[in-house]
Structure formats: C-alpha cells, structure tokens
C-alpha positions in Angstrom: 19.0 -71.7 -94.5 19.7 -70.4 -91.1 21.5 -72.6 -88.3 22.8 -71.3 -85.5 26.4 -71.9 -84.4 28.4 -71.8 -81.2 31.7 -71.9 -80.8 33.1 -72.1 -77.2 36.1 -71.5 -74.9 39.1 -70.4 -77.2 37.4 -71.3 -80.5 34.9 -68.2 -79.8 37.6 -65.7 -81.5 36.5 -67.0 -84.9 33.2 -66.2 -84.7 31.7 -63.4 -86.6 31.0 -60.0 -85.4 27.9 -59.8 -83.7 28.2 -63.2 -81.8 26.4 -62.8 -78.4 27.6 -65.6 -75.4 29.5 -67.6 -77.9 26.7 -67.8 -80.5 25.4 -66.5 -83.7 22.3 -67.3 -86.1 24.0 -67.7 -89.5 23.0 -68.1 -93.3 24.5 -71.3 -94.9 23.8 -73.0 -98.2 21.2 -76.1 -98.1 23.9 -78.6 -98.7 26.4 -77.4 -96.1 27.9 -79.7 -93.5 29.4 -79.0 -89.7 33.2 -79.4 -92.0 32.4 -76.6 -94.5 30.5 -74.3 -91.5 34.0 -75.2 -89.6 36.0 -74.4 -93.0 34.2 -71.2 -94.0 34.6 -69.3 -90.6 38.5 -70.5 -90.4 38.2 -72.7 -87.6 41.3 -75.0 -87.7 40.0 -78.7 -88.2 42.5 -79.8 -85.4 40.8 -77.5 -82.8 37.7 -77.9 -83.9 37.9 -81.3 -81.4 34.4 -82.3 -80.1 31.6 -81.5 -82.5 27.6 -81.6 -81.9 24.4 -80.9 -83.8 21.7 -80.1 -81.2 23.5 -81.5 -78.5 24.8 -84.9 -80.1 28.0 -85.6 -81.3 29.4 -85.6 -84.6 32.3 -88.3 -85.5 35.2 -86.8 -87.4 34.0 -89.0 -90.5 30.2 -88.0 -90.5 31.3 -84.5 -90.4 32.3 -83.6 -94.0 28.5 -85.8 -95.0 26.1 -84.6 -92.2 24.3 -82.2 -94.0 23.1 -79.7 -91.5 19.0 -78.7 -91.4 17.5 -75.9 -90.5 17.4 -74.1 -87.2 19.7 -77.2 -85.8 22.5 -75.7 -83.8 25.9 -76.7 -84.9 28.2 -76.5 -81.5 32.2 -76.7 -81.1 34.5 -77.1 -78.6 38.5 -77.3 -79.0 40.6 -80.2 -77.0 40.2 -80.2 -73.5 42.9 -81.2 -70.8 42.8 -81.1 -67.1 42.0 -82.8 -64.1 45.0 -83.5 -61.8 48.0 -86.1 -61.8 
C-alpha cells in the first residue's frame, strides 16, 4: 500500500533517498501505523513531536493503533520553540 510521508524541518534527514521537498510516496504493509512508518525509517519517537494524517493530528496514544490507508499522507514535525521572552 502506498502512503506518502513528509517529514519536515530537521526530521527530513531520515527520509529515504529520493525524497523531493521533504516528501516521498512509500510502500508500507496494510496493517502499518504512523508508530511503525516513524520506527522503520529511524525517526526517534521523542522528535517525532506533532504527528498528522492528511492534515489532522495524531495523539501520541492513537499512534501505535491508527492504521494508515491508502494514499493518506502521514506528516511529521519535531518540537518547535520560539517566539520571544
């Protein structure tokens, strides 16, 4: 089943060769969820900080049961700070 999935700002580095602007179409089996796509390509869990399917978000506990479907786009983004004091 093909998804395709994003991985943005520092997280990018673990995406396979061949990723074009942060993103890639990937094979994954029928039963995988956002934890074992996040597992599989070495992402570590404690960057992998804000998670979305298509665009929605993804608690930490609905992501090792969420099994992904396909063509849904699996997006992740490490932790974010900034702003000013």
């Amino acid at each position: 089943m093909k998804i395709s999935f994003k991985l943005f700002a520092s997280l990018s580095e673990f995406l396979p060769a061949g990723a074009l602007d942060n993103q890639i179409e990937i094979d994954v089996p029928a039963d995988a969820t956002p934890a074992w796509v996040i597992s599989h390509y070495k992402v570590p869990r404690e960057l992998a900080h804000l998670v979305l399917i298509d665009g929605f978000y993804v608690s930490p506990d609905e992501r090792n049961t969420r099994v992904l479907k396909e063509h849904e786009v699996l997006a992740v983004f490490p932790p974010v700070a900034g702003g000013r004091d």
